[in-house]
CHARMM internal coordinates of N, CA and C (Angstrom, degrees):
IC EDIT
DIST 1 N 1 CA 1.4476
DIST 1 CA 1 C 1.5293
ANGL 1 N 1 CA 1 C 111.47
DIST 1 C 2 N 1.2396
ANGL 1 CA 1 C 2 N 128.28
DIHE 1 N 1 CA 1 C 2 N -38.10
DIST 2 N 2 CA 1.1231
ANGL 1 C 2 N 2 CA 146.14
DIHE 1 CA 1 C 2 N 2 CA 175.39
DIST 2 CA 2 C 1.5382
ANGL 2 N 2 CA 2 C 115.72
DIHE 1 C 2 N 2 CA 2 C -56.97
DIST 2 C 3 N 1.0209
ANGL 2 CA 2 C 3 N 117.57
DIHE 2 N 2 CA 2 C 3 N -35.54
DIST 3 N 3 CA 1.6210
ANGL 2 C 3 N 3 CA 126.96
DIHE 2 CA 2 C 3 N 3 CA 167.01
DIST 3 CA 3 C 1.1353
ANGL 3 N 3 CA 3 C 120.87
DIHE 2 C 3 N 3 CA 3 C -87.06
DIST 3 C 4 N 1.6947
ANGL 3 CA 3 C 4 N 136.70
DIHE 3 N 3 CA 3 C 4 N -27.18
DIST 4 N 4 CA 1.1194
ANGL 3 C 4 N 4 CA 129.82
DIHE 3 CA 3 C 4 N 4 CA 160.78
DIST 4 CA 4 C 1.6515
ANGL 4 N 4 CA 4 C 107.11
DIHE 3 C 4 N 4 CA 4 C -75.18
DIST 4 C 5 N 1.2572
ANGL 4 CA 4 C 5 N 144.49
DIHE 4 N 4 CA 4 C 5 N -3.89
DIST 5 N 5 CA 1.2931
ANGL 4 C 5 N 5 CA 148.34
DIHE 4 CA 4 C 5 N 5 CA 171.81
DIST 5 CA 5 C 1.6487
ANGL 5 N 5 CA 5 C 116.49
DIHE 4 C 5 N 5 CA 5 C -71.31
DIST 5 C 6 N 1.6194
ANGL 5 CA 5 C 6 N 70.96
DIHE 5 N 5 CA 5 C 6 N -52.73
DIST 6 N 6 CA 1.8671
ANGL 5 C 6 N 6 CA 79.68
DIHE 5 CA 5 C 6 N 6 CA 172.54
DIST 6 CA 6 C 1.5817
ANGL 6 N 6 CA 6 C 121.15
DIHE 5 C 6 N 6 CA 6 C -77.18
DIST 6 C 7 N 1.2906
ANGL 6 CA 6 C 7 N 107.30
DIHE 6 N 6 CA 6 C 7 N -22.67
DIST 7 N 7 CA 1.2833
ANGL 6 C 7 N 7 CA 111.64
DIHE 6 CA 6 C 7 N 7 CA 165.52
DIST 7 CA 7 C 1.7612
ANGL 7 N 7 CA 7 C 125.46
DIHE 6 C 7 N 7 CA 7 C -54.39
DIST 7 C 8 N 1.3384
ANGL 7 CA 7 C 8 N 98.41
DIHE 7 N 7 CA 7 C 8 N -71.15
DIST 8 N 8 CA 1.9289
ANGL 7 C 8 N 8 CA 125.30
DIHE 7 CA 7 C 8 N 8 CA 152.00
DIST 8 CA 8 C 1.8311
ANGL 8 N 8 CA 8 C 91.29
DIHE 7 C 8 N 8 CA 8 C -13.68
DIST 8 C 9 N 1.4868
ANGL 8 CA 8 C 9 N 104.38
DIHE 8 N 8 CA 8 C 9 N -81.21
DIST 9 N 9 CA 2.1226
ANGL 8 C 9 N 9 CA 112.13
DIHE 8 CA 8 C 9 N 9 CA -171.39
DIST 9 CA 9 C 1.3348
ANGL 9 N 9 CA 9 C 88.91
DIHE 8 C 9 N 9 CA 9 C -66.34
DIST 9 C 10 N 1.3021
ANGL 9 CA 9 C 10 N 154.71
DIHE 9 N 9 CA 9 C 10 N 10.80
DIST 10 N 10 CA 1.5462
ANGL 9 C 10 N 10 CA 120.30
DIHE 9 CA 9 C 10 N 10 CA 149.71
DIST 10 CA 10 C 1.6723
ANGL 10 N 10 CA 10 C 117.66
DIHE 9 C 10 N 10 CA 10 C -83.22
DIST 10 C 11 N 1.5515
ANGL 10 CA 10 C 11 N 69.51
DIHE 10 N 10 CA 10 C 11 N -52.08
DIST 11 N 11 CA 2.3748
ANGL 10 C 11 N 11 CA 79.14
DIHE 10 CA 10 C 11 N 11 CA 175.68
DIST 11 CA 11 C 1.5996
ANGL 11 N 11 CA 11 C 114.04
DIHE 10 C 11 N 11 CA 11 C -41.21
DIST 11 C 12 N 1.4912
ANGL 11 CA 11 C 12 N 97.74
DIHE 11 N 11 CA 11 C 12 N -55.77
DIST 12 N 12 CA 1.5389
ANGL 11 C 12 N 12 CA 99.79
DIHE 11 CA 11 C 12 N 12 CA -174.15
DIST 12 CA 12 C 1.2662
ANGL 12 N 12 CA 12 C 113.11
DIHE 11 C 12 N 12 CA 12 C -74.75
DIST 12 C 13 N 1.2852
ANGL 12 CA 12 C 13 N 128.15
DIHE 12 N 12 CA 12 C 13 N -26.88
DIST 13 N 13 CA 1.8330
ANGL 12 C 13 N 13 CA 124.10
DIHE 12 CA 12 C 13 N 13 CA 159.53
DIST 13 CA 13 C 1.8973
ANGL 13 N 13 CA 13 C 100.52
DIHE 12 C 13 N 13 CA 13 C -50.22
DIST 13 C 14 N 0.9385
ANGL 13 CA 13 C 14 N 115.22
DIHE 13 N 13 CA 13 C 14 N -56.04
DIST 14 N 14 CA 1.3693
ANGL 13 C 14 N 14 CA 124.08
DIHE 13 CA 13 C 14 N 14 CA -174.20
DIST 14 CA 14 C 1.7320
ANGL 14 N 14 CA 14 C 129.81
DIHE 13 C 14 N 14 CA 14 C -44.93
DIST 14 C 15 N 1.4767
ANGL 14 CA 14 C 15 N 82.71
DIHE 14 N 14 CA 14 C 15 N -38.93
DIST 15 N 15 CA 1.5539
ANGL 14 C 15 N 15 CA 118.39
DIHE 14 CA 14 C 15 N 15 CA -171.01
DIST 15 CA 15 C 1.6514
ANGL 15 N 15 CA 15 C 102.84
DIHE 14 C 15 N 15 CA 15 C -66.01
DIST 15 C 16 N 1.5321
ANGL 15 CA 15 C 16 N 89.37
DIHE 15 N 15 CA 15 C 16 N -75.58
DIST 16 N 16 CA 1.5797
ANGL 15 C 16 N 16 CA 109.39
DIHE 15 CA 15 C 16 N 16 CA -168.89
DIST 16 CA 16 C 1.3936
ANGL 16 N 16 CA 16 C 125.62
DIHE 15 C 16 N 16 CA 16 C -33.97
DIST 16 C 17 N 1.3429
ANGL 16 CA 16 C 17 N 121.25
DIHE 16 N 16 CA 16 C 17 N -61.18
DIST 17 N 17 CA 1.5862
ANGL 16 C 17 N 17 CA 118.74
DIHE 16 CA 16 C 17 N 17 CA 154.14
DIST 17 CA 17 C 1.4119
ANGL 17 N 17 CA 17 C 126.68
DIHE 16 C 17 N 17 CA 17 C -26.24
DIST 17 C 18 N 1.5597
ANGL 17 CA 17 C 18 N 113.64
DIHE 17 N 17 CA 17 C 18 N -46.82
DIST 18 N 18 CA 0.9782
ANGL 17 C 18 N 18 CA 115.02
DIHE 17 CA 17 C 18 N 18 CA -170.63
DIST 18 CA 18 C 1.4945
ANGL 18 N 18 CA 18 C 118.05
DIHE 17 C 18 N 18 CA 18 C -81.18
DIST 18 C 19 N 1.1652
ANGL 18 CA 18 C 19 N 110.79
DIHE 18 N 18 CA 18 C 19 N -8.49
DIST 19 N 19 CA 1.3679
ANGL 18 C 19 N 19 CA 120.04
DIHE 18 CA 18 C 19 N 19 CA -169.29
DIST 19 CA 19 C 1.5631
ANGL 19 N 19 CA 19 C 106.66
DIHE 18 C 19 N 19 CA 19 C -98.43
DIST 19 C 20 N 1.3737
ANGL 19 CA 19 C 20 N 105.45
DIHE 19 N 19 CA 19 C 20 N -31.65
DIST 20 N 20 CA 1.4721
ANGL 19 C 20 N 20 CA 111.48
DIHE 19 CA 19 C 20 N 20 CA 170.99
DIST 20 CA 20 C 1.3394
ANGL 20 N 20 CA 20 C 118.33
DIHE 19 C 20 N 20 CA 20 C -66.23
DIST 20 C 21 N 1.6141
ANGL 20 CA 20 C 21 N 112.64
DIHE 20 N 20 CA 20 C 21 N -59.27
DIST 21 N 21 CA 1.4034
ANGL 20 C 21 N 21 CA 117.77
DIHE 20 CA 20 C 21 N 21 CA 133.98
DIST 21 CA 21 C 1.6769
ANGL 21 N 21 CA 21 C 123.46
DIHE 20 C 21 N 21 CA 21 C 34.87
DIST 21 C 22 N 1.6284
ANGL 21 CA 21 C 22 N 92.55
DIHE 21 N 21 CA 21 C 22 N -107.53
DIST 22 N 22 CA 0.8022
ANGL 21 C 22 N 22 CA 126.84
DIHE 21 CA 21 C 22 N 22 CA 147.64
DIST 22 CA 22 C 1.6083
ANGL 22 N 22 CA 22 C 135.32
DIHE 21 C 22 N 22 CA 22 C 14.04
DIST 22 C 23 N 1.6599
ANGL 22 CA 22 C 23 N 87.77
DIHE 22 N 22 CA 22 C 23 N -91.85
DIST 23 N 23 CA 1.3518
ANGL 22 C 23 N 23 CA 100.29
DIHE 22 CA 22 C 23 N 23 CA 164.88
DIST 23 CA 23 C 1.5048
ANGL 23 N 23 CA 23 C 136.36
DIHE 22 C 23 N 23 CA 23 C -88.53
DIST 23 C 24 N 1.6966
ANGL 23 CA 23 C 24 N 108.60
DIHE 23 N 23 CA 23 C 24 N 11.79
DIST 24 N 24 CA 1.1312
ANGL 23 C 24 N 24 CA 83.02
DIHE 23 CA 23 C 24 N 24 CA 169.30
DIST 24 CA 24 C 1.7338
ANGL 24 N 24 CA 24 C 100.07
DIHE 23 C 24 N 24 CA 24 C -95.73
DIST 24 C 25 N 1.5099
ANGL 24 CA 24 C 25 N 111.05
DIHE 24 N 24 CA 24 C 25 N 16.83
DIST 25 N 25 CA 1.4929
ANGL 24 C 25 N 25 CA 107.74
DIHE 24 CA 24 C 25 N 25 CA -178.96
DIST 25 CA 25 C 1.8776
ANGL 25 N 25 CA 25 C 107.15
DIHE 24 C 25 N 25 CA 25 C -90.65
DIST 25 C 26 N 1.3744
ANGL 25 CA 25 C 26 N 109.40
DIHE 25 N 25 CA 25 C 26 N 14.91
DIST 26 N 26 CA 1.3615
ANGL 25 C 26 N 26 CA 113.33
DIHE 25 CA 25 C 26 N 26 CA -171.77
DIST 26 CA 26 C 1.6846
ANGL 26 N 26 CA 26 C 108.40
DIHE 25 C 26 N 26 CA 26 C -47.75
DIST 26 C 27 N 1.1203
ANGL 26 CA 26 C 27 N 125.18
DIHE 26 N 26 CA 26 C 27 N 155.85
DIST 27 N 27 CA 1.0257
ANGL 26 C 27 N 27 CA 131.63
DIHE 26 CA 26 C 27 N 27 CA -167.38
DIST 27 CA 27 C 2.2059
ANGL 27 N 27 CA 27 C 121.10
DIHE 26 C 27 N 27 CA 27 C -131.61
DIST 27 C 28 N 0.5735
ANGL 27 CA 27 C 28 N 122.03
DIHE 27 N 27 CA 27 C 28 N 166.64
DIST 28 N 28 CA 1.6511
ANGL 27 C 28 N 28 CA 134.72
DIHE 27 CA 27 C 28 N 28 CA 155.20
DIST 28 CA 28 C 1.0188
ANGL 28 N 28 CA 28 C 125.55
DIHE 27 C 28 N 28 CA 28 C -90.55
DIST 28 C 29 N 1.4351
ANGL 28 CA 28 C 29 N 123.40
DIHE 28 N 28 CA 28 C 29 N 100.31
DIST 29 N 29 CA 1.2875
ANGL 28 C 29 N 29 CA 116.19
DIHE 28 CA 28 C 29 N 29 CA -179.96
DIST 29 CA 29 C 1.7120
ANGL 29 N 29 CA 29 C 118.40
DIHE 28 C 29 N 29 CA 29 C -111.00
DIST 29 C 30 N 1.1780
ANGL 29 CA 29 C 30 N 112.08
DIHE 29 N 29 CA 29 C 30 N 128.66
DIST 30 N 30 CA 1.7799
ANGL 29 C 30 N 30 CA 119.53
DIHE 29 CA 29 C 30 N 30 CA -173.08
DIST 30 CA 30 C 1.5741
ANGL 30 N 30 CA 30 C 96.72
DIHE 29 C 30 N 30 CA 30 C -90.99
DIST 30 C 31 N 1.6092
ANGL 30 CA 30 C 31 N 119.36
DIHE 30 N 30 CA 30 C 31 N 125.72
DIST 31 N 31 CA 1.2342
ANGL 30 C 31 N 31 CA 90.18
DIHE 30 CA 30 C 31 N 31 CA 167.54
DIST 31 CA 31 C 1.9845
ANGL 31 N 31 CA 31 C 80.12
DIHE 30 C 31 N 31 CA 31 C -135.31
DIST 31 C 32 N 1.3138
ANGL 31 CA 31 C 32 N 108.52
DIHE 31 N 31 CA 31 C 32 N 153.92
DIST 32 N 32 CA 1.3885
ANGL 31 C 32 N 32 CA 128.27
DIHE 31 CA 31 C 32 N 32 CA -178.62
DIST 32 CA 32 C 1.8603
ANGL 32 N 32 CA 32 C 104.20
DIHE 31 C 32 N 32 CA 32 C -89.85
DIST 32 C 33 N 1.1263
ANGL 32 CA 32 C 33 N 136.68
DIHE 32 N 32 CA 32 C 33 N 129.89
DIST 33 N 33 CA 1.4787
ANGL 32 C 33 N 33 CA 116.83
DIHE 32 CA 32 C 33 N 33 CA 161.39
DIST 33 CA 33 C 1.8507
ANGL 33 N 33 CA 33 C 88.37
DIHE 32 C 33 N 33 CA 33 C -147.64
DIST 33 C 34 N 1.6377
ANGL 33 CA 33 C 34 N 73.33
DIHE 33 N 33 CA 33 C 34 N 162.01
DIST 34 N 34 CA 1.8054
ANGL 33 C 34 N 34 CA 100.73
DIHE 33 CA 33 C 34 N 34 CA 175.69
DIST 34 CA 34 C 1.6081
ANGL 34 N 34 CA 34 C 91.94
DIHE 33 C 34 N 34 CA 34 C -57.91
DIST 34 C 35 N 1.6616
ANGL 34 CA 34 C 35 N 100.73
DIHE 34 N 34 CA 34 C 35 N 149.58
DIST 35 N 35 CA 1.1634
ANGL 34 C 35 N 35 CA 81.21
DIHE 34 CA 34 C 35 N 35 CA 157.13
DIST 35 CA 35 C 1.7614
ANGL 35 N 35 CA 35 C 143.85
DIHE 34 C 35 N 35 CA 35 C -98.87
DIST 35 C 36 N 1.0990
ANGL 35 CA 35 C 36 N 101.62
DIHE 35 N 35 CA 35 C 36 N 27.92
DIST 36 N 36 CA 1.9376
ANGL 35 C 36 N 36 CA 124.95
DIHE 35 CA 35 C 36 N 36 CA 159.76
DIST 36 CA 36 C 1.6479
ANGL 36 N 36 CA 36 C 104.70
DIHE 35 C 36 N 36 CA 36 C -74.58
DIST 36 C 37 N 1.2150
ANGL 36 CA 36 C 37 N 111.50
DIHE 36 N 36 CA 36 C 37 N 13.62
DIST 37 N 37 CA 1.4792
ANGL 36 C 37 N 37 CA 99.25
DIHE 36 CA 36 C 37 N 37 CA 165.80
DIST 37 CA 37 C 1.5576
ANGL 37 N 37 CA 37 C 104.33
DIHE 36 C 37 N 37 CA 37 C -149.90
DIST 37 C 38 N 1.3661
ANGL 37 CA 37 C 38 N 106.65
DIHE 37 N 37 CA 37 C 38 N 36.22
DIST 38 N 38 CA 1.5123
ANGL 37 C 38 N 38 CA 118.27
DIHE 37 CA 37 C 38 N 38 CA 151.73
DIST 38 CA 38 C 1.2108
ANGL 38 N 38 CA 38 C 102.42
DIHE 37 C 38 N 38 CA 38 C -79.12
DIST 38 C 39 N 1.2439
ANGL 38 CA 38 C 39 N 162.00
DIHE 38 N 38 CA 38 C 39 N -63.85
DIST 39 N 39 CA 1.5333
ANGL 38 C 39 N 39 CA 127.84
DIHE 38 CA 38 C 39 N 39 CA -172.55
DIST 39 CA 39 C 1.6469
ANGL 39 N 39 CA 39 C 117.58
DIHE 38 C 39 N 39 CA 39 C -56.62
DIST 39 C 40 N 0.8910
ANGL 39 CA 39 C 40 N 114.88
DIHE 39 N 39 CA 39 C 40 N -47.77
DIST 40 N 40 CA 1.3948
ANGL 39 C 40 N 40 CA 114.11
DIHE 39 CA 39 C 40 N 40 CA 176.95
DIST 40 CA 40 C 1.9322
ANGL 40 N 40 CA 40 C 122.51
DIHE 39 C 40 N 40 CA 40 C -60.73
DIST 40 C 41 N 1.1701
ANGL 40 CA 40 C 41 N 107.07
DIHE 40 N 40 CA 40 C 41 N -39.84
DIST 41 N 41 CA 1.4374
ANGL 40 C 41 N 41 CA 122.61
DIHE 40 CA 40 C 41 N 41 CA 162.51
DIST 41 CA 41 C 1.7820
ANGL 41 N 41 CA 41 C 103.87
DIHE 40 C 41 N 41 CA 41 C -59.56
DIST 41 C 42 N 0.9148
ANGL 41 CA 41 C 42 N 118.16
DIHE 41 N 41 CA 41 C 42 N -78.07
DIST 42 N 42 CA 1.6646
ANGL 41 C 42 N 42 CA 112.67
DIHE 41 CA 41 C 42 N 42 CA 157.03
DIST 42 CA 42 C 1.3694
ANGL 42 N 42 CA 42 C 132.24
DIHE 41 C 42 N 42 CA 42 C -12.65
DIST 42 C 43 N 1.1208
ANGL 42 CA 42 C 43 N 117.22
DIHE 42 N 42 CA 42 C 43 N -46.05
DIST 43 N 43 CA 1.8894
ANGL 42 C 43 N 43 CA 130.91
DIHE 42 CA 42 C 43 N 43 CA -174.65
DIST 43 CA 43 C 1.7510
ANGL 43 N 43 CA 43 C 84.71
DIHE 42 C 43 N 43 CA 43 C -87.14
DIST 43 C 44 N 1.2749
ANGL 43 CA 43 C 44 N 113.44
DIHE 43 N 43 CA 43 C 44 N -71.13
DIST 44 N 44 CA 1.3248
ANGL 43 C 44 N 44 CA 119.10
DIHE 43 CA 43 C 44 N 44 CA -144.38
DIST 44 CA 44 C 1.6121
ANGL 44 N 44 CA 44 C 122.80
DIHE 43 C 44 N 44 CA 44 C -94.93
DIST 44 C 45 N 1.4653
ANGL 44 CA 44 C 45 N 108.83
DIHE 44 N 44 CA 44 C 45 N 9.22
DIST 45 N 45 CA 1.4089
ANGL 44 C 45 N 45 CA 122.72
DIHE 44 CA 44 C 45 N 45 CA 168.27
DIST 45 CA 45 C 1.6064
ANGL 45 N 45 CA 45 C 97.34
DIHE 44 C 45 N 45 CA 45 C -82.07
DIST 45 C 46 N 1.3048
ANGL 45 CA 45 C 46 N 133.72
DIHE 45 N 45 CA 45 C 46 N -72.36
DIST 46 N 46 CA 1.4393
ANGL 45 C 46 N 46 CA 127.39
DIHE 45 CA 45 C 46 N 46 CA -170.68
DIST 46 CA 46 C 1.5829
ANGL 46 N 46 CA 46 C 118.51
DIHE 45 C 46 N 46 CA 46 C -51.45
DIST 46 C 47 N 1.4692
ANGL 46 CA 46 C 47 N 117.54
DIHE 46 N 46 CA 46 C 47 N -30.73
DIST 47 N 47 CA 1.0527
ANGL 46 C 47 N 47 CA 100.30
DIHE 46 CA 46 C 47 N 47 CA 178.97
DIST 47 CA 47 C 1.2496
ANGL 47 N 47 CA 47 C 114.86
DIHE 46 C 47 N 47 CA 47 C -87.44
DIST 47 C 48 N 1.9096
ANGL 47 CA 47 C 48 N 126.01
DIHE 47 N 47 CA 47 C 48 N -7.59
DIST 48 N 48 CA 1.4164
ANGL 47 C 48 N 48 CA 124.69
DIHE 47 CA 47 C 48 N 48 CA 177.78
DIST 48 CA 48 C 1.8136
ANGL 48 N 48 CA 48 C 103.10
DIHE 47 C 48 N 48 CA 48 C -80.14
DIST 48 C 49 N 1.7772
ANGL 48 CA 48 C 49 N 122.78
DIHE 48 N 48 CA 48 C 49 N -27.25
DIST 49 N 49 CA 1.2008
ANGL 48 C 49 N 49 CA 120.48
DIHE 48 CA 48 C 49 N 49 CA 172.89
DIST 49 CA 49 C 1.6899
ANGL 49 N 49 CA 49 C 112.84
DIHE 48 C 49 N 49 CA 49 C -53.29
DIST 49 C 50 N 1.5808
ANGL 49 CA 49 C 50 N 102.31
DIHE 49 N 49 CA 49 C 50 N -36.26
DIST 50 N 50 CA 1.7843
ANGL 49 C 50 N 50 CA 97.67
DIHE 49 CA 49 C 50 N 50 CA -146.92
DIST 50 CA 50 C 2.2354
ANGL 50 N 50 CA 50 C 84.39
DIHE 49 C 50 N 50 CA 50 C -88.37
DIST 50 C 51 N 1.1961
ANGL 50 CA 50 C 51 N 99.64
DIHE 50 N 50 CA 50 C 51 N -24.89
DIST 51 N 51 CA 1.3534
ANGL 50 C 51 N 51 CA 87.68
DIHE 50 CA 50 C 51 N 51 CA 172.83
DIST 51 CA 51 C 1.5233
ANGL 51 N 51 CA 51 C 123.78
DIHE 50 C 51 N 51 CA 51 C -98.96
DIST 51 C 52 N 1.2313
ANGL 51 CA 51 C 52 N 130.61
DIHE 51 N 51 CA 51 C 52 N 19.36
DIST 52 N 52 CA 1.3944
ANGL 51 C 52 N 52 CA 135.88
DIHE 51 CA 51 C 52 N 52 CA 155.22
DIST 52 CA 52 C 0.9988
ANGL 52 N 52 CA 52 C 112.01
DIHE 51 C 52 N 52 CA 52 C -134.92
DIST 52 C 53 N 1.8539
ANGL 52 CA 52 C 53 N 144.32
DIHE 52 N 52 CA 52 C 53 N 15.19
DIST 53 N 53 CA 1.0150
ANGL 52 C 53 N 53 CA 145.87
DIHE 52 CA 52 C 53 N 53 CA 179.61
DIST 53 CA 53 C 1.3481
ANGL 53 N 53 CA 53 C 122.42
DIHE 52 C 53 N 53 CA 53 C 43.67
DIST 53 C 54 N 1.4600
ANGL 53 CA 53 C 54 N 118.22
DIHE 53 N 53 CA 53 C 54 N -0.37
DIST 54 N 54 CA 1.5225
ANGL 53 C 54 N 54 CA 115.78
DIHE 53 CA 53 C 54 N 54 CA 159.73
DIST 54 CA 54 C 1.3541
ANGL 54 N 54 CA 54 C 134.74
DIHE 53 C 54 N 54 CA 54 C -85.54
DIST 54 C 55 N 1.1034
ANGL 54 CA 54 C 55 N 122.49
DIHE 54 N 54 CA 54 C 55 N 150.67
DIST 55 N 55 CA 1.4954
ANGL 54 C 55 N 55 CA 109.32
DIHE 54 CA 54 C 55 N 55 CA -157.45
DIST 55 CA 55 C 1.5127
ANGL 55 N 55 CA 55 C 99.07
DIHE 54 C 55 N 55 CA 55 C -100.62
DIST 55 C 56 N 1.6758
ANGL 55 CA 55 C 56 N 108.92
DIHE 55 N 55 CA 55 C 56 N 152.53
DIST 56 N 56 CA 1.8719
ANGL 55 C 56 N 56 CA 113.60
DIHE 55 CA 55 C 56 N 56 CA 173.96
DIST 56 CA 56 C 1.4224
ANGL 56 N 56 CA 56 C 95.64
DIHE 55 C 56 N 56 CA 56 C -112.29
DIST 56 C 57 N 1.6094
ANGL 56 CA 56 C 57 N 97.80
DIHE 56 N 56 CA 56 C 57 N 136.06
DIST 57 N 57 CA 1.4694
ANGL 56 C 57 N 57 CA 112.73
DIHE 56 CA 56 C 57 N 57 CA 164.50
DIST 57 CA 57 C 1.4979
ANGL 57 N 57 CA 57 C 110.56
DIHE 56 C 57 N 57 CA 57 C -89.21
DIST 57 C 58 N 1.0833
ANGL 57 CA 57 C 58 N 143.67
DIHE 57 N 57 CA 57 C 58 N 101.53
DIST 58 N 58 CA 1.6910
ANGL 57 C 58 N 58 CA 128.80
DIHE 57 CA 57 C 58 N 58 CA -166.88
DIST 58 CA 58 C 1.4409
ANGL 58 N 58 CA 58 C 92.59
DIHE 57 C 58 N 58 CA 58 C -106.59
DIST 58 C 59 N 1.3441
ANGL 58 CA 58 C 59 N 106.57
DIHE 58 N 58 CA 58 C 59 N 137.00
DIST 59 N 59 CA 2.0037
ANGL 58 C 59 N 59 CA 130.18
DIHE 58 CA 58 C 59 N 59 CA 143.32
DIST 59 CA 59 C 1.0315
ANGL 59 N 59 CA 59 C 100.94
DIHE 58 C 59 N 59 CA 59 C -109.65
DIST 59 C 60 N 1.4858
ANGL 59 CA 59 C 60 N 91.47
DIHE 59 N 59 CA 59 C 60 N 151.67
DIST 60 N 60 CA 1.6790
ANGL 59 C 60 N 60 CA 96.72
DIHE 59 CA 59 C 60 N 60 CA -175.80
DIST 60 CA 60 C 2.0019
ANGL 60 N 60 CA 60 C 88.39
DIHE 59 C 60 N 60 CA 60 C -137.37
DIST 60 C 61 N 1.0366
ANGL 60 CA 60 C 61 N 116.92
DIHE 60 N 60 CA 60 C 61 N 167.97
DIST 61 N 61 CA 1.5386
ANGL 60 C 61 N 61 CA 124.63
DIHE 60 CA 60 C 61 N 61 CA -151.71
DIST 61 CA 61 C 1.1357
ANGL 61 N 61 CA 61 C 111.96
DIHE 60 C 61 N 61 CA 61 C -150.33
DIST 61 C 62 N 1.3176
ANGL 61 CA 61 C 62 N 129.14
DIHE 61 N 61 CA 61 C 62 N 168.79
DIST 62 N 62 CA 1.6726
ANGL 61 C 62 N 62 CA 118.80
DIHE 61 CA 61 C 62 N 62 CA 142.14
DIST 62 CA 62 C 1.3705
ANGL 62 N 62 CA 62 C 130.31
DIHE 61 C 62 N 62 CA 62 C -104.69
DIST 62 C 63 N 1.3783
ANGL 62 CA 62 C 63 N 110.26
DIHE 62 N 62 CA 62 C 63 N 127.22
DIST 63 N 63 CA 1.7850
ANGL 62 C 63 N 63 CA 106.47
DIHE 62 CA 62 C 63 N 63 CA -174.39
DIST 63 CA 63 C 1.1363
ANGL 63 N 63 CA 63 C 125.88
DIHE 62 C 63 N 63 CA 63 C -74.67
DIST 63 C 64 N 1.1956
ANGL 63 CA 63 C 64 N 134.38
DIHE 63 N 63 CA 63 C 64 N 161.15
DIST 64 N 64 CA 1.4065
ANGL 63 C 64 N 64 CA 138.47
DIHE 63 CA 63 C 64 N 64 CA -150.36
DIST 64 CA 64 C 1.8279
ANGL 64 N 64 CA 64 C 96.66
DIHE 63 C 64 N 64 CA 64 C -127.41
DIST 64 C 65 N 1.3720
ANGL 64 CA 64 C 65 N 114.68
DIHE 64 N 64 CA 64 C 65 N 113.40
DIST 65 N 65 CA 1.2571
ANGL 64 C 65 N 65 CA 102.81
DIHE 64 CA 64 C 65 N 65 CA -173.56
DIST 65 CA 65 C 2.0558
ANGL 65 N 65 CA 65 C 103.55
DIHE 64 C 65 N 65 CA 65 C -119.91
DIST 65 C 66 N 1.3431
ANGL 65 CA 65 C 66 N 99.65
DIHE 65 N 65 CA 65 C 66 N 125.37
DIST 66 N 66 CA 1.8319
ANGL 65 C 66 N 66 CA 111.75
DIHE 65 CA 65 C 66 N 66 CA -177.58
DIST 66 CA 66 C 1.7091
ANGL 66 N 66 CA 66 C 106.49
DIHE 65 C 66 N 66 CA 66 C -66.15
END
COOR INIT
IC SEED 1 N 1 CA 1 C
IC BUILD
């Protein structure tokens, strides 16, 4: 038990930097969508912010279909 413990405090020694890392590489992200994917852009922008800590700028438009 004692060695998988210490194992567990290596990963997460390992981890942590990188995760900090990370975020201070947060970014801006522009993304353009039709707007038929305003509900879905809605649900699934906050939870892609809170799990990559970068933020989405969304426009949403109307598409032009030939």
């Amino acid at each position: 038990m004692k060695i998988g413990s210490a194992a567990a405090t290596v990963r997460i020694a390992l981890v942590m930097p990188l995760a900090s890392a990370a975020a201070a590489y947060a970014a801006e992200i522009k993304v353009w969508s039709g707007g038929a994917f305003r509900p879905v852009m809605n649900e699934l922008g906050p939870r892609f912010e809170r799990a990559t800590g970068h933020k989405l700028v969304i426009e949403f438009a109307a598409t032009l279909s030939f």
